[in-house]
C-alpha positions in Angstrom: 10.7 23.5 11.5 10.5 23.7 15.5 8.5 21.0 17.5 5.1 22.8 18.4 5.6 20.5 21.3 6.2 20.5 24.7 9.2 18.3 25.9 7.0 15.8 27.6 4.6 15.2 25.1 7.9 14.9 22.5 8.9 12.7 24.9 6.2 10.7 24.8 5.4 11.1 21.3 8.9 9.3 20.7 8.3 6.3 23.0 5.1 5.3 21.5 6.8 5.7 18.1 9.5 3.2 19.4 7.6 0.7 20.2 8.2 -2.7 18.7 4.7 -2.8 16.9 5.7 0.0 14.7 9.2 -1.2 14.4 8.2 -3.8 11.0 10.5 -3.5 8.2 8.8 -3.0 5.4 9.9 -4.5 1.5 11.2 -2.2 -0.9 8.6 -1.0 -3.2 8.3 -2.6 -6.5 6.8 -0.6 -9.1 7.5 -3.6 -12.0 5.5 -5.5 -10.2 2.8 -3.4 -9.7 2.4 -2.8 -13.4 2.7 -6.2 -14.0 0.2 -7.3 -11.2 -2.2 -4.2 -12.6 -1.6 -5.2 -16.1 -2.6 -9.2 -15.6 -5.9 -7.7 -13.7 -7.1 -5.3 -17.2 -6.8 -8.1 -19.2 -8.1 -10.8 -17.4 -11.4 -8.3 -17.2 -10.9 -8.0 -21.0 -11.2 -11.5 -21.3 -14.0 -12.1 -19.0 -15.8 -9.2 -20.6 -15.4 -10.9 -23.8 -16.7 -14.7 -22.4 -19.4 -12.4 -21.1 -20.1 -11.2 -24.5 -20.3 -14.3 -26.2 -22.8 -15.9 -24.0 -25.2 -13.0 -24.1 -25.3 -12.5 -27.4 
């Protein structure tokens, strides 16, 4: 698909996109992790939902 741009404002558009502050390498995404991270958070709720329990009822 064409640039709906003018030249200039490509131009420009391409310097401020080459500027070091959006230059950062980024780590590769880790979906494992994620789960694991995700899956620690449910059941420590679990558990804290069950402490909870006890000490109401």
């Amino acid at each position: 698909m064409p640039s709906r741009l003018t030249p200039e404002d490509q131009q420009k558009v391409d310097q401020y996109l080459n500027l070091p502050q959006h230059q950062v390498e980024r780590q590769p995404f880790r979906p494992w992790r994620l789960l694991w991270i995700v899956l620690a958070i449910v059941v420590a709720l679990g558990i804290l939902s069950r402490l909870l329990s006890r000490l109401v009822l």
